[in-house]
PyMOL Python script that loads the backbone (N, CA, C, O; Angstrom):
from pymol import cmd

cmd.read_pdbstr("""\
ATOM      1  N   UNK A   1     -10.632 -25.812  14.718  1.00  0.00           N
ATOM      2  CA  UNK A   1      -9.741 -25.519  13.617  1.00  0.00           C
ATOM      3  C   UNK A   1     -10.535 -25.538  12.302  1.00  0.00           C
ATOM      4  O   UNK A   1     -10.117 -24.706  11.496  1.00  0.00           O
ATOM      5  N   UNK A   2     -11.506 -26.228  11.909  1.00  0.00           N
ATOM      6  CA  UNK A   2     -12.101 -26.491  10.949  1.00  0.00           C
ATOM      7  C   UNK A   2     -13.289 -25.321  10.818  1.00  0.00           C
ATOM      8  O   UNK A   2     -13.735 -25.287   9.671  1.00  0.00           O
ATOM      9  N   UNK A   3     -13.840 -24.455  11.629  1.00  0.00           N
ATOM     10  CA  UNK A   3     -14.638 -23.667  11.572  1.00  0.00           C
ATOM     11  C   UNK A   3     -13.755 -22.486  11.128  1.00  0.00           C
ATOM     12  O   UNK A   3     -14.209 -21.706  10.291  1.00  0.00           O
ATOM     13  N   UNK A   4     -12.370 -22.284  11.699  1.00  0.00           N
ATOM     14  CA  UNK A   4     -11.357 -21.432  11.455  1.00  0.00           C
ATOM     15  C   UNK A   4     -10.990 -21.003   9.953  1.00  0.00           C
ATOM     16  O   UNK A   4     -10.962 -19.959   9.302  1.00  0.00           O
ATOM     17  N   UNK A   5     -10.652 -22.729   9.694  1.00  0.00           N
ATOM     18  CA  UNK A   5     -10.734 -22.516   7.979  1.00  0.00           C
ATOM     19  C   UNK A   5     -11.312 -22.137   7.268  1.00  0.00           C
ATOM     20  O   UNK A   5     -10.809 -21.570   6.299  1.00  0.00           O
ATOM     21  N   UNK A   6     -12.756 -22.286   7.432  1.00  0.00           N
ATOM     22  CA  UNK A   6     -13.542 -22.282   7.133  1.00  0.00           C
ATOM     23  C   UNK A   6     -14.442 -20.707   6.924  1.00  0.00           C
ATOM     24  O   UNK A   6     -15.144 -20.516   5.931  1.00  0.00           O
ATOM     25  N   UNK A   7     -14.289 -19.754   7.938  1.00  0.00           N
ATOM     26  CA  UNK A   7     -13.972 -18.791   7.495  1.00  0.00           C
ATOM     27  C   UNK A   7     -13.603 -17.941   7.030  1.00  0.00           C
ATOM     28  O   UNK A   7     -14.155 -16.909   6.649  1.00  0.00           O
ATOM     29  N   UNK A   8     -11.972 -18.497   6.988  1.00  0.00           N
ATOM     30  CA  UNK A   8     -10.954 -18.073   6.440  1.00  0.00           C
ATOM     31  C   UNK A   8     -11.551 -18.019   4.744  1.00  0.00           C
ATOM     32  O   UNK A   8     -11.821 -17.015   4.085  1.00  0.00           O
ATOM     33  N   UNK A   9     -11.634 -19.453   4.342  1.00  0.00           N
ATOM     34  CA  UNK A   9     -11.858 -19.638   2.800  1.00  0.00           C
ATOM     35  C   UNK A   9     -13.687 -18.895   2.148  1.00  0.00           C
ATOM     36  O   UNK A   9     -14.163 -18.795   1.017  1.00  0.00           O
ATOM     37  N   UNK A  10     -14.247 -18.506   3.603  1.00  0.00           N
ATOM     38  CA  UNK A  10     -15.253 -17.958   2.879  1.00  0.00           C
ATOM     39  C   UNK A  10     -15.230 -16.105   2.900  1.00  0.00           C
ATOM     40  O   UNK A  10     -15.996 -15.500   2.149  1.00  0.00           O
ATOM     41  N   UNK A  11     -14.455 -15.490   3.658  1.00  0.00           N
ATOM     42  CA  UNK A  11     -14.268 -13.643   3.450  1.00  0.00           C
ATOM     43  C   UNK A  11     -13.165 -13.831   2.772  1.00  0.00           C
ATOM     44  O   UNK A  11     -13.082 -12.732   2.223  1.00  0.00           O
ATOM     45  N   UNK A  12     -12.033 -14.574   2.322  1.00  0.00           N
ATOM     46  CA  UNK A  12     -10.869 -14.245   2.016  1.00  0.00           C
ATOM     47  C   UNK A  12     -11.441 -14.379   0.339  1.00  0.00           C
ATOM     48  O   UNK A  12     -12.027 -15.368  -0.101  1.00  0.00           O
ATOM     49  N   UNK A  13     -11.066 -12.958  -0.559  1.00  0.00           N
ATOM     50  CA  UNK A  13     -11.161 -13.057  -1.737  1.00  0.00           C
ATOM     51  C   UNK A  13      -9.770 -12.656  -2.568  1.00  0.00           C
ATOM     52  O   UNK A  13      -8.803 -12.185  -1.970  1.00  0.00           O
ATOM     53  N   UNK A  14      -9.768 -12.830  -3.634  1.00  0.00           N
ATOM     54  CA  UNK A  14      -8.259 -12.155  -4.437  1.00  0.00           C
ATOM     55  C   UNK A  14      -8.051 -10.580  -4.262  1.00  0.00           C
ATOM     56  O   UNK A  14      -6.969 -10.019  -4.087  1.00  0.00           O
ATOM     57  N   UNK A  15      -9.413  -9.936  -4.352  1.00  0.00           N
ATOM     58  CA  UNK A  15      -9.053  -8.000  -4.193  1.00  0.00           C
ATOM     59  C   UNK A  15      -8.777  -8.464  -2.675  1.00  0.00           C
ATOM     60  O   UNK A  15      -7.609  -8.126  -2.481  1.00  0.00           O
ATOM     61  N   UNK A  16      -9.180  -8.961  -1.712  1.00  0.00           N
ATOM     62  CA  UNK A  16      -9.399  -8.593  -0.376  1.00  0.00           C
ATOM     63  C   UNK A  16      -8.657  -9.807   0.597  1.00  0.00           C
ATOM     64  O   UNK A  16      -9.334 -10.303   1.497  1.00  0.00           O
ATOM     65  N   UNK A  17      -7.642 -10.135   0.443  1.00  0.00           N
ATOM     66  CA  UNK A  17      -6.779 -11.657   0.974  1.00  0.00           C
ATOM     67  C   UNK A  17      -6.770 -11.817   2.291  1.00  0.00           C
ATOM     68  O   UNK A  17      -6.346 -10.819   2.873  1.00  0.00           O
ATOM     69  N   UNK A  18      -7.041 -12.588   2.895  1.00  0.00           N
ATOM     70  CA  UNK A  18      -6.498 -13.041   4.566  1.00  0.00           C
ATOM     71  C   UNK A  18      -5.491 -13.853   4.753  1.00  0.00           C
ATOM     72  O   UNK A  18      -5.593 -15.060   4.530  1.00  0.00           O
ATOM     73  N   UNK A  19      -4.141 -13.157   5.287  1.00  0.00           N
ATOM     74  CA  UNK A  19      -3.044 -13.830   5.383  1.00  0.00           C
ATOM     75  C   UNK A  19      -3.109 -14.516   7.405  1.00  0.00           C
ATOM     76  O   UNK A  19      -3.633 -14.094   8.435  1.00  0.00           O
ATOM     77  N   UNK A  20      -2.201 -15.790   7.014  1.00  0.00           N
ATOM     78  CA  UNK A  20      -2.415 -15.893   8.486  1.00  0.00           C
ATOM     79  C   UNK A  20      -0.973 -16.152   8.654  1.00  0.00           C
ATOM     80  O   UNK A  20      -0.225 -16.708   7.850  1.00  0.00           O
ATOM     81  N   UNK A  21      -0.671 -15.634   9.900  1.00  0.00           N
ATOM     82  CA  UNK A  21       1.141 -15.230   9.893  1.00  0.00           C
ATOM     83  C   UNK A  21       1.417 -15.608  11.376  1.00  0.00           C
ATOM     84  O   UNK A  21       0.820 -14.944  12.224  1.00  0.00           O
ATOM     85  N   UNK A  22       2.004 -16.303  11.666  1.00  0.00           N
ATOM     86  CA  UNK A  22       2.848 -17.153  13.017  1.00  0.00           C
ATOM     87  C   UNK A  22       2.914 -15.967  13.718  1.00  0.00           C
ATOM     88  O   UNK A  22       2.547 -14.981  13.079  1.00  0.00           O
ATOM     89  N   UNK A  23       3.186 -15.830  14.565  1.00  0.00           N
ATOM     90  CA  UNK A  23       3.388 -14.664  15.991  1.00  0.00           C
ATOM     91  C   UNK A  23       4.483 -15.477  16.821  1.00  0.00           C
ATOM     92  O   UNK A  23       5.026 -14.670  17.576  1.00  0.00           O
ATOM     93  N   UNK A  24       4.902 -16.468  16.947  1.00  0.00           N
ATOM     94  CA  UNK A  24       5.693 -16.893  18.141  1.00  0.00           C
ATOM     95  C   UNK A  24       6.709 -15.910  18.068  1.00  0.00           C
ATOM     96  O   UNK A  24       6.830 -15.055  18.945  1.00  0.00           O
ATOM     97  N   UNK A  25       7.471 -15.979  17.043  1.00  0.00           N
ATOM     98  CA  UNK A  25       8.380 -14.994  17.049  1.00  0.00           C
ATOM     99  C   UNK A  25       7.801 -13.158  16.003  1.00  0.00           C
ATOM    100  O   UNK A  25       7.182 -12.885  14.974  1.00  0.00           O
ATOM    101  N   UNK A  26       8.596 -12.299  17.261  1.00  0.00           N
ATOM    102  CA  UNK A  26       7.783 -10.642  16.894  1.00  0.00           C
ATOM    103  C   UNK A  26       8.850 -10.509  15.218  1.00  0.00           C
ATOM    104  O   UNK A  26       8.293 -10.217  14.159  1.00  0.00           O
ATOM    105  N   UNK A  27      10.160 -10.745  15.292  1.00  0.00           N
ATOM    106  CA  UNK A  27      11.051 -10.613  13.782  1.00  0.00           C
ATOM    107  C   UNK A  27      10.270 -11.592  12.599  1.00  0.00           C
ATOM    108  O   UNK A  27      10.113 -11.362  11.400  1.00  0.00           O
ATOM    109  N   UNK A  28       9.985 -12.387  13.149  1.00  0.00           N
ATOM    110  CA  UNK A  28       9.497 -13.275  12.255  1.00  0.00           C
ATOM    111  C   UNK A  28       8.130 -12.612  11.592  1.00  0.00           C
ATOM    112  O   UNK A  28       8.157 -12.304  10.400  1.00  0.00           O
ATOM    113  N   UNK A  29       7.081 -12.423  12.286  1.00  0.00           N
ATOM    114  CA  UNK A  29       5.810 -11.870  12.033  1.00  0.00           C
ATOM    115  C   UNK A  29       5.950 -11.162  11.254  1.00  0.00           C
ATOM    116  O   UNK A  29       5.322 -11.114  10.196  1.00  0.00           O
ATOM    117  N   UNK A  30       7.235 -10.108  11.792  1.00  0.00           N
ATOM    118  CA  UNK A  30       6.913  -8.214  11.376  1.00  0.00           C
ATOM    119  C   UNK A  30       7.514  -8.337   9.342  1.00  0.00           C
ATOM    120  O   UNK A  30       7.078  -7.778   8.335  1.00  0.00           O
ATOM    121  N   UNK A  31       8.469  -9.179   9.525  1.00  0.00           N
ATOM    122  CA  UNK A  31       9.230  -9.803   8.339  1.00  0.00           C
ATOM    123  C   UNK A  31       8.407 -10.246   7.508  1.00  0.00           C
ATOM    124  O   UNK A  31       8.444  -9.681   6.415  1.00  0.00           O
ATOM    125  N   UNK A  32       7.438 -11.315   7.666  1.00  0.00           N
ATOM    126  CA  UNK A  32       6.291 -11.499   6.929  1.00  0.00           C
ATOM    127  C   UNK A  32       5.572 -10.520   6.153  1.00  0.00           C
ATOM    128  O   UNK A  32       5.518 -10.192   4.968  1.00  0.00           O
ATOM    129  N   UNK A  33       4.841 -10.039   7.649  1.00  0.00           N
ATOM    130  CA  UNK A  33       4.380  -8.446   7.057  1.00  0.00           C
ATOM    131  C   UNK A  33       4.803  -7.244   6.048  1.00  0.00           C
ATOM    132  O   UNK A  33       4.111  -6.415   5.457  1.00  0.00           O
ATOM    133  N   UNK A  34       6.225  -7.472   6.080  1.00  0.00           N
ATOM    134  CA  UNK A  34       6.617  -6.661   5.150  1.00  0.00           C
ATOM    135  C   UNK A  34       6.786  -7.092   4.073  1.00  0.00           C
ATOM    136  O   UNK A  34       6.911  -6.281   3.155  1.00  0.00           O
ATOM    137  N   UNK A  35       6.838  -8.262   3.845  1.00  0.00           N
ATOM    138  CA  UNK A  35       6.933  -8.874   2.459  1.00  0.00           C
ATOM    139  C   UNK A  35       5.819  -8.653   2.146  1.00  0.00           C
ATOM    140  O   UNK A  35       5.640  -7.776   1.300  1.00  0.00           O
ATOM    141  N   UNK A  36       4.924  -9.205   2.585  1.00  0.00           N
ATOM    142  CA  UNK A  36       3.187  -9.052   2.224  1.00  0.00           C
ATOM    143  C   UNK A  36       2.982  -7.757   1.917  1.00  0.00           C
ATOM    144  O   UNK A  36       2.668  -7.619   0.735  1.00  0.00           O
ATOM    145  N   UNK A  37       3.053  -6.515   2.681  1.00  0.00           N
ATOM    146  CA  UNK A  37       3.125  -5.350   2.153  1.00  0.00           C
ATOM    147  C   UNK A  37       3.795  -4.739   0.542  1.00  0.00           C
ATOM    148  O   UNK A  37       3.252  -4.227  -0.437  1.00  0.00           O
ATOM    149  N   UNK A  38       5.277  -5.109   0.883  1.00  0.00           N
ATOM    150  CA  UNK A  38       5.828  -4.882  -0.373  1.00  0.00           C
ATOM    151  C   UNK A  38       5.153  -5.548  -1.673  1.00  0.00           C
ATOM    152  O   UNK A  38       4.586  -4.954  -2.590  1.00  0.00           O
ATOM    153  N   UNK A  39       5.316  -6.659  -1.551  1.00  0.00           N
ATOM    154  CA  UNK A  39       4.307  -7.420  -2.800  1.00  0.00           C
ATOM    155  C   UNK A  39       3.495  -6.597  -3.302  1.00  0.00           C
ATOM    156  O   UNK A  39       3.580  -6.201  -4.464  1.00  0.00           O
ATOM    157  N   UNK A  40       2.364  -6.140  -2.255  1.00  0.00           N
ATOM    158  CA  UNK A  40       1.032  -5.747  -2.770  1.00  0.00           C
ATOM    159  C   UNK A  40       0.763  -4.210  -3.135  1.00  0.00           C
ATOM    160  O   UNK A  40      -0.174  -3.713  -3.761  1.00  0.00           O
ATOM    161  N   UNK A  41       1.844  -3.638  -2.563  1.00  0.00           N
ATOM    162  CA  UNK A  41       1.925  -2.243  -3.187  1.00  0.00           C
ATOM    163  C   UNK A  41       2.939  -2.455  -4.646  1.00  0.00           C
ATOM    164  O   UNK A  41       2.600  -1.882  -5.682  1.00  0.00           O
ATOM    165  N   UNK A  42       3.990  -3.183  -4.615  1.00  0.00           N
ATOM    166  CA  UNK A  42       4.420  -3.255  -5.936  1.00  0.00           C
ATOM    167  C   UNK A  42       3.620  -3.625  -7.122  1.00  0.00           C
ATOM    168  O   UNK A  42       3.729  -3.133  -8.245  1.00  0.00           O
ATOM    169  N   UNK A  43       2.543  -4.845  -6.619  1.00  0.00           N
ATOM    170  CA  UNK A  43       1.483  -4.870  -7.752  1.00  0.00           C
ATOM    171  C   UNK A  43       0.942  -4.104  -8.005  1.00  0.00           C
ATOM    172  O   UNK A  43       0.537  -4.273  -9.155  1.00  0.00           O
ATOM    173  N   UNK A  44       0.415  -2.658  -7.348  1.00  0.00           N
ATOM    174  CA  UNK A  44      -0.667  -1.983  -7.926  1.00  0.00           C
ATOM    175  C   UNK A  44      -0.186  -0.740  -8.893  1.00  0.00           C
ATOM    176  O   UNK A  44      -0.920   0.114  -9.390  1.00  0.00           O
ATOM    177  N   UNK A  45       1.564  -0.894  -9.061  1.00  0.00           N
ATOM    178  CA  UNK A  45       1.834  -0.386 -10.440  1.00  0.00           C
ATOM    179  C   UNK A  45       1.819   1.083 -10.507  1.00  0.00           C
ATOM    180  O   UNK A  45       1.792   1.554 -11.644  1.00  0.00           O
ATOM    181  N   UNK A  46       1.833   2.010  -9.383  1.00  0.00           N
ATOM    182  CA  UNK A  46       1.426   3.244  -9.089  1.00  0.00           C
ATOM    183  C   UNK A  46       2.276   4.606  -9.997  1.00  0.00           C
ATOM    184  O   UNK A  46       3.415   4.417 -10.424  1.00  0.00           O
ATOM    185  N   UNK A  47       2.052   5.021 -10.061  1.00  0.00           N
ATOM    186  CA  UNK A  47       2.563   6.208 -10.845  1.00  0.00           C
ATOM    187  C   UNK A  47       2.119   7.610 -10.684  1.00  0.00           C
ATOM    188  O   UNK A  47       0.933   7.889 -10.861  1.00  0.00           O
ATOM    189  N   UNK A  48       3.155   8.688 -10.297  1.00  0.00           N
ATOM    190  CA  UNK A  48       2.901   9.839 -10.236  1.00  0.00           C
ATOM    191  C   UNK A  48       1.973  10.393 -11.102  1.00  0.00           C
ATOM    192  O   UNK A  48       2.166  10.151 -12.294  1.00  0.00           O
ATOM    193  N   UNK A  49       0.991  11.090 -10.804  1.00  0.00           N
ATOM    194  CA  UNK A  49       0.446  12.004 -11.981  1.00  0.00           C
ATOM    195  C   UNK A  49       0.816  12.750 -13.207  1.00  0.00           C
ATOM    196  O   UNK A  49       1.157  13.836 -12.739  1.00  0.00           O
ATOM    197  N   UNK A  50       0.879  12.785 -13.786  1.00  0.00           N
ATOM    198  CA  UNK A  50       1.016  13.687 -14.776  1.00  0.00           C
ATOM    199  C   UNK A  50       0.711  14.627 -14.963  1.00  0.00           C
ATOM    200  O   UNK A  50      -0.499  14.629 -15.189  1.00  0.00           O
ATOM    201  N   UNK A  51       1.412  16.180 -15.046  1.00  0.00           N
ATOM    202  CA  UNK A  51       0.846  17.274 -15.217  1.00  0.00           C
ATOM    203  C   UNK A  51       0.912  17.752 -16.434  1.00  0.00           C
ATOM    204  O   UNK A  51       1.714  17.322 -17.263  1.00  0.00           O
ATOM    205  N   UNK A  52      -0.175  18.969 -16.729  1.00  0.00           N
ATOM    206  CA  UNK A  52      -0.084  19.638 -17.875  1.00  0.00           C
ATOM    207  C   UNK A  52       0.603  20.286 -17.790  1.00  0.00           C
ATOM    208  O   UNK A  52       1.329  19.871 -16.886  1.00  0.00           O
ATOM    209  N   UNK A  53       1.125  21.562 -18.304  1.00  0.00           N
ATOM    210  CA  UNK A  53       1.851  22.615 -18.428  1.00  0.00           C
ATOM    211  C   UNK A  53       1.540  23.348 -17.968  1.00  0.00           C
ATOM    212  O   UNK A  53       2.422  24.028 -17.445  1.00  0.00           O
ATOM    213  N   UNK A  54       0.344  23.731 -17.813  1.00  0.00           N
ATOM    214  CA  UNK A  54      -0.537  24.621 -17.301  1.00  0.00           C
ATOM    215  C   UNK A  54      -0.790  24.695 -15.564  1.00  0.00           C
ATOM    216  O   UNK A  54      -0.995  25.728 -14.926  1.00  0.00           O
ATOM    217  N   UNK A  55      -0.723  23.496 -15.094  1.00  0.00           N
ATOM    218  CA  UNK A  55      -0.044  22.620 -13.764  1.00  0.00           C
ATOM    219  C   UNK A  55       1.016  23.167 -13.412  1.00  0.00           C
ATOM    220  O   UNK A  55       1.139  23.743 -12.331  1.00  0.00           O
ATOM    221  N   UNK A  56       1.791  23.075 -14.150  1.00  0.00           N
ATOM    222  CA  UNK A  56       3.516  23.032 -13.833  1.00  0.00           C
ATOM    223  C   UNK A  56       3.400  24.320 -13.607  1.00  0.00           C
ATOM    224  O   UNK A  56       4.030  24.722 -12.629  1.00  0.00           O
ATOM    225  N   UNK A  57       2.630  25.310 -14.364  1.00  0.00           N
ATOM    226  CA  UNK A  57       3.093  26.751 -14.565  1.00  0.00           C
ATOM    227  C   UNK A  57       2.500  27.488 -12.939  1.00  0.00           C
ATOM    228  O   UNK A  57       3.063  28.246 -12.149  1.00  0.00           O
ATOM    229  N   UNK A  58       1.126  26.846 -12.935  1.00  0.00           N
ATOM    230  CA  UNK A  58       0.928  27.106 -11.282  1.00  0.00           C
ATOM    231  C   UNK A  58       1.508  26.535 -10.465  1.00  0.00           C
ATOM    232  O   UNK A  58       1.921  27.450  -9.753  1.00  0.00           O
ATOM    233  N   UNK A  59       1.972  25.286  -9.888  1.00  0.00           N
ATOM    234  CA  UNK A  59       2.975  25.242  -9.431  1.00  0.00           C
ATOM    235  C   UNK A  59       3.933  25.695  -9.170  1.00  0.00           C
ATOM    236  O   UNK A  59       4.351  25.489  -8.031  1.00  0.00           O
ATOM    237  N   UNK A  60       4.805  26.601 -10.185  1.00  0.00           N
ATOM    238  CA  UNK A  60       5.786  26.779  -9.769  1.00  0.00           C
ATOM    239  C   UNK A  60       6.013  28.344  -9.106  1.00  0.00           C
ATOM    240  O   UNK A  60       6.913  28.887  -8.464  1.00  0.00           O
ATOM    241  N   UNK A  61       4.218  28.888  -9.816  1.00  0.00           N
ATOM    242  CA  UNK A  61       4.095  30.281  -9.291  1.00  0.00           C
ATOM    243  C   UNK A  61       3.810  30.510  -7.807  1.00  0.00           C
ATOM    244  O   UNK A  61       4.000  31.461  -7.048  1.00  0.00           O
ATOM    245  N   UNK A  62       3.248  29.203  -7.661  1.00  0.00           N
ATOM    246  CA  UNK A  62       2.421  28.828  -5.816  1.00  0.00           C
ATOM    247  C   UNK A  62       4.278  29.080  -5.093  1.00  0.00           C
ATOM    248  O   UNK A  62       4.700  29.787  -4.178  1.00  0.00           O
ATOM    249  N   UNK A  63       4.850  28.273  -5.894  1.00  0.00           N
ATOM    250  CA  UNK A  63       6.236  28.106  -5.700  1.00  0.00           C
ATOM    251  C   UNK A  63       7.202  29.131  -5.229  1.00  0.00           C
ATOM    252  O   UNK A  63       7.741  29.002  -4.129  1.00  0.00           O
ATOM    253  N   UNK A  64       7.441  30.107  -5.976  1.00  0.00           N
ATOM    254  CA  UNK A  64       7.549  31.358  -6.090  1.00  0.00           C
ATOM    255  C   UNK A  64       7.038  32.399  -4.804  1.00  0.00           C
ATOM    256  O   UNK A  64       7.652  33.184  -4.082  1.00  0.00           O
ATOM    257  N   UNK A  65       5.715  32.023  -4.894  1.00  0.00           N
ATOM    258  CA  UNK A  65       4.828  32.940  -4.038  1.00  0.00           C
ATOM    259  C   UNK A  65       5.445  32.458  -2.242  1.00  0.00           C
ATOM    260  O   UNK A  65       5.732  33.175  -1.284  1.00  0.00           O
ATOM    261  N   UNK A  66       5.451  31.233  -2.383  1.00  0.00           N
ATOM    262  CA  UNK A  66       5.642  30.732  -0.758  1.00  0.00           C
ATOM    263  C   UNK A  66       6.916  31.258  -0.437  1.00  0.00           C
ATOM    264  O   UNK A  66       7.184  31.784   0.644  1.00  0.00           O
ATOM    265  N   UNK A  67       7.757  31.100  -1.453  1.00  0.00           N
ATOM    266  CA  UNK A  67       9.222  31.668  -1.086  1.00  0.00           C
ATOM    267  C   UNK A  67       9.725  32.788  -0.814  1.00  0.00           C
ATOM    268  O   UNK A  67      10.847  32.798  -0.309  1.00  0.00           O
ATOM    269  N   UNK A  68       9.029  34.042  -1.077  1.00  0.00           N
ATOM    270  CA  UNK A  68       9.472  35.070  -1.206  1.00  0.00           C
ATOM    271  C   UNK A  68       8.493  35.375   0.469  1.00  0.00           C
ATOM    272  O   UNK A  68       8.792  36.381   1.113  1.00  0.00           O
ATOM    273  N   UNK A  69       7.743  34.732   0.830  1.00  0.00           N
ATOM    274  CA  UNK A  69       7.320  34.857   2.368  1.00  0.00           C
ATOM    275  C   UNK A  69       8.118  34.912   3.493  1.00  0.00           C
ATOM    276  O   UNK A  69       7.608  35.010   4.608  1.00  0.00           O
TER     277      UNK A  69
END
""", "prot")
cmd.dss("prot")
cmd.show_as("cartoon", "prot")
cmd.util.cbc("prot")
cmd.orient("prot")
């Protein structure tokens, strides 16, 4: 157990975390997991791109073009 930890506390960093999550039960685990997931994509704050106008304007011609196929 102590070598366990011990690894644990030496790859596990803040960009790069090692969670350790019970398995007895599969609801329990998967539940974890998703919290852990959600958390860590909500931190990274993500946001659609932004287009120029100039973007938009091809876009919507690509747009156009596929449709009339």
């Amino acid at each position: 157990m102590q070598a366990y930890e011990e690894s644990l506390e030496a790859t596990s960093t803040e960009w790069a975390p090692w969670y350790v999550v019970p398995a007895d039960q599969k609801w329990v685990a998967r539940s974890i997991v998703a919290s852990i997931l959600r958390e860590t994509i909500s931190g990274l704050e993500l946001r659609y791109p932004q287009l120029t106008a100039e973007q938009q304007s091809k876009f919507a011609a690509a747009r156009e073009e596929l449709l009339r196929e």
